[in-house]
N, C-alpha and C positions, 0 to 999 in steps of 0.2 A: 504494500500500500504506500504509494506517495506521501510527503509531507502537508503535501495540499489535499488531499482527499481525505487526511487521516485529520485535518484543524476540521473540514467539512464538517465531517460525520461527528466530534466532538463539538461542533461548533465553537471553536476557540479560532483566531487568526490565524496563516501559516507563521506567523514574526511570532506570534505566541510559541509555538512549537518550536522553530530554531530557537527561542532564548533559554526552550527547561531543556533543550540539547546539548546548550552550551555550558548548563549549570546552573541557570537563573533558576529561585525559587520561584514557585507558583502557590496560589492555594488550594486548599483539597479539595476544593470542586473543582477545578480543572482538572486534578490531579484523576477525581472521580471519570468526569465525562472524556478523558482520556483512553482510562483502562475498558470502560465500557466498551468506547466506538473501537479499540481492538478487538473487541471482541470476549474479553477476558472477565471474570468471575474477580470481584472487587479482594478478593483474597490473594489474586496476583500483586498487590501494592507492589512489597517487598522486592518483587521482579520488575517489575515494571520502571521504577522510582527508588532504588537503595539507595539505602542512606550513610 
């Protein structure tokens, strides 16, 4: 999935996306509508988002 298809389906900007790629924090609602629009069970955080 694209960067841009992946802010899409999260509904976040793609500039949102490259900045938690780069390291930028985010909040956990993005962090939420993130793991979702991959597809992922909210129990992937840890994977998704280590800390």
């Amino acid at each position: 999935m694209s960067k841009a298809e992946l802010a899409r389906k999260a509904g976040v900007s793609p500039l949102t996306i490259d900045r938690i790629e780069k390291g930028a924090a985010c909040r956990v609602a993005t962090k939420r509508k993130i793991i979702l629009a991959l597809g992922l069970d909210l129990s992937s955080k840890n994977e998704v988002f280590p800390e």
